[in-house]
C-alpha positions in Angstrom: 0.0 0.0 0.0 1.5 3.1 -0.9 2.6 6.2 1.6 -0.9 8.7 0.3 -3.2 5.4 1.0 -2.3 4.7 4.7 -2.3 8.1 5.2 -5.8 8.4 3.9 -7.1 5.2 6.1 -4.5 7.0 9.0 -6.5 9.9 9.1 -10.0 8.1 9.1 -9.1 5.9 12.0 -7.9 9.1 13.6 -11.9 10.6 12.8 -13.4 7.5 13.8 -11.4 8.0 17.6 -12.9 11.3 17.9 -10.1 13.4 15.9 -11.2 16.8 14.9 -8.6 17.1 11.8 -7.3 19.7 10.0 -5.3 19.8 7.2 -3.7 23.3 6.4 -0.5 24.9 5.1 1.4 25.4 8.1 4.6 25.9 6.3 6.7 24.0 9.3 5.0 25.4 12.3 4.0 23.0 15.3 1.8 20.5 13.9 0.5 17.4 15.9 -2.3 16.5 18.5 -3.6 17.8 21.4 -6.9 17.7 23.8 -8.8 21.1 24.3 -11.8 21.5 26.3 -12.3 18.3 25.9 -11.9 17.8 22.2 -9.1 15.6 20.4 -7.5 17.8 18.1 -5.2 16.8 15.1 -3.5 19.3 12.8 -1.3 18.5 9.8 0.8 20.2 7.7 0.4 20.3 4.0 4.0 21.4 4.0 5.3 18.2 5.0 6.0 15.1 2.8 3.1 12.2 2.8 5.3 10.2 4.9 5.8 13.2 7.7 2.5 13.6 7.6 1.7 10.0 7.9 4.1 9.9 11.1 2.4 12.7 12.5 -0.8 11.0 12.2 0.6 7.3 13.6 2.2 9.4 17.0 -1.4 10.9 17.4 -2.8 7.2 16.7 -0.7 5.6 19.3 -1.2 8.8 22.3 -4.2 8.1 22.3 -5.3 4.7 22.0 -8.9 3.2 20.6 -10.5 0.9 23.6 -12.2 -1.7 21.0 -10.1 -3.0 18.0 -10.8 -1.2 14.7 -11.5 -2.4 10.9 -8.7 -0.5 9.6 -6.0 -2.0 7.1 -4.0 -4.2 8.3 -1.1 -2.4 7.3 -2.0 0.8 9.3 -2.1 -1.9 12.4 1.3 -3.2 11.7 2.8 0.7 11.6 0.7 1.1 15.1 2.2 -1.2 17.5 0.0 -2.4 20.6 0.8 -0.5 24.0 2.2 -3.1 26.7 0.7 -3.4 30.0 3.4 -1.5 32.4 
């Protein structure tokens, strides 16, 4: 699966977790997620490659873990390693 796909399925996982995303020209400013008032928040940077972007996504992905298992591609699983109980 090519870089532009799992970001796509990347950033629908990260809608179907709650994500409010936004996807604006940034031009290198901070990008990433964050929780205000109560709201998930994820911003990416169209200045950044497809890959960047799909990093930025993953980190969000794995901060803030989904309870129940998801249908997402198994590839996007695979780039999302489980969390280990401490």
């Amino acid at each position: 699966m090519h870089t532009v796909e799992l970001l796509e399925r990347a950033i629908a996982e990260a809608q179907q977790r709650g994500f409010v995303v936004r996807q604006d020209w940034l031009s290198g400013s901070t990008a990433g997620a964050c929780e205000l008032k109560g709201r998930r928040w994820l911003l990416i940077d169209l200045a950044l490659s497809p890959r960047e972007q799909l990093d930025l996504v993953l980190e969000a992905l794995r901060q803030f873990p989904r309870e129940s298992p998801s249908a997402s591609a198994p590839q996007l699983h695979s780039l999302l390693p489980s969390r280990k109980a401490a």
